[in-house]
C-alpha angles and dihedrals in degrees: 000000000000090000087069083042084058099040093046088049097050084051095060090051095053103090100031113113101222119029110206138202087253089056087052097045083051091053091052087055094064100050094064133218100333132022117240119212092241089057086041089060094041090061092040091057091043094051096056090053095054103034090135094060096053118114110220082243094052088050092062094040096054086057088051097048103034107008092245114152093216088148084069088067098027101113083227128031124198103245097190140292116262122180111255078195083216107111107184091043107165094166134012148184139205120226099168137236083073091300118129138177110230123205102203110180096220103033104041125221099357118181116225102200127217089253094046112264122130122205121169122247098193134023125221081197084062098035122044095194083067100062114117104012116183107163136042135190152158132243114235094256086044095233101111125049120209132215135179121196117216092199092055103021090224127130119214130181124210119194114259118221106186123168095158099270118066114346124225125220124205122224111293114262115199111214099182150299124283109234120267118258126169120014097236114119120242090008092095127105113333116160136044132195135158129251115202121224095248078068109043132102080227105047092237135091105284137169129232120203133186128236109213106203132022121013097027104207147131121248119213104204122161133237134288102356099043092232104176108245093171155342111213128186103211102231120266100272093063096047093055079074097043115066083167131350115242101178152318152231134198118223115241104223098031109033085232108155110222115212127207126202119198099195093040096045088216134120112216111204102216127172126212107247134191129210128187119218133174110256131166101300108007146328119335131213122226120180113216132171125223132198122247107160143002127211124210098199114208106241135116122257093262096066114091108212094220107151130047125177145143135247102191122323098304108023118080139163139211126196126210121219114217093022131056091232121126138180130237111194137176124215104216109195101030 
């Protein structure tokens, strides 16, 4: 009897696009007091057909309830949750051996070392132009740390000096103003990330930026001058997972933006596309982005998703604003 419960219930989440903790708890429900090897292999097949749809919460859950190692064939693992100790965390990066750059909005650069401590490295008390950071990055050679104020819309980069204890930043140099979309306060640009030139439409350096509200979109804007490239709306698919965009972060190896949603608690995997067109004259270019992935990251509701950034090509890590709570994860097939 409970076999065809178990059977009935994986039916009704086959075709569900995100499968949750509460779908699998449900699921163990219906198997009754005591799994049996047939429903264990039910959920096992029918976990290796629907990897994609699988929550990082429902993964563990599924090895809890029915001893199924779905995290084996999930595309990001949860490694484990260290404190960044910086509350109110809007951008990060990762320096490694447990060391991180923190944008805080209010406070300015802040260090977070390996062992925990946080000292600030420079003060938006001292530096206007750091006043409402929401977005930090590195430059590919890792000299020259870029910020992008939401309050301002103005990006500013600050010479890295980095020898593996504490880091040193140079005076902030502001090298322009995004241009102004949407009208909602506080829903303006947030994250920063770069974009090298192996990746970009235009062969150079670039950075993409997110826009937070409406219109929810990435900027392509070129280095140093902040020239715009291009404004792109990721396709509706994309944006059913991203009720606003909070940052993002470019993979090293593939060029990929991933996108983070705050709202939505979720990360969308996109890739820059290119199609040619006839136009007067000749053949025009037009950039796109298309969906590849979507994340369901494993936090309450109370946690804001507010910083994304790689490590190296499959470590990355996601800080939380309001909590010091920040993600490990692991990217399995990159």
């Amino acid at each position: 009897m409970s076999v065809r419960r178990v059977s009935e219930t994986l039916q009704t989440l086959t075709n569900k696009e995100v499968i949750t903790k509460s779908d699998i708890e449900s699921l163990r429900e219906a198997a009754g007091p005591k799994v049996s090897e047939t429903e264990r292999g039910l959920v096992d097949s029918f976990t290796l057909k629907h990897p994609e749809a699988l929550t990082l919460d429902a993964a563990h859950e599924l090895q809890a309830s029915f001893n199924v190692d779905a995290q084996a064939i999930l595309p990001l693992t949860l490694l484990e949750t260290p404190s960044l100790k910086v509350p109110e965390s809007s951008g990060i990066v990762a320096l490694g051996d447990g060391r991180f750059l923190v944008a805080d909005d209010a406070k300015g650069i802040l260090y977070r070392q390996a062992d925990g401590d946080v000292k600030t490295l420079a003060s938006a008390k001292d530096f206007k132009a750091l006043r409402g950071l929401e977005g930090l990055c590195l430059s590919k050679d890792g000299t020259t740390l870029y910020a992008v104020s939401e309050n301002t819309r103005k990006v500013v980069s600050l010479s890295l000096n980095d020898q593996g204890g504490t880091p040193s930043l140079g005076e902030p140099e502001v090298l322009g103003k995004l241009p102004v979309l949407g009208r909602a306060p506080n829903k303006g640009w947030e994250g920063i990330a770069v974009l090298p030139a192996a990746h970009s439409p235009i062969e150079e350096d670039c950075i993409v930026t997110v826009h937070e509200g409406y219109p929810r979109c990435i900027g392509i804007f070129t280095l140093p001058d902040l020239e715009e490239v291009d404004i792109i709306r990721p396709p509706e698919s994309a944006l059913g997972h991203l009720n606003d965009i909070s940052d993002i972060a470019v993979h090293p190896e593939t060029g990929h933006l991933f996108v983070l949603s705050d709202e939505s608690q979720s990360i969308v995997e996109l890739s820059l596309t290119t199609k040619l067109s006839a136009g007067p004259g000749g053949l025009l270019e037009t950039n796109g982005l298309e969906a590849l992935r979507t994340f369901k990251l494993p936090l309450d509701k109370k946690q804001k998703p507010e910083g994304i950034t790689f490590l190296d090509s499959s470590t990355l890590f996601v800080a939380c604003d309001g909590s010091d709570t920040m993600l490990k994860l692991q990217l399995n097939d990159h």
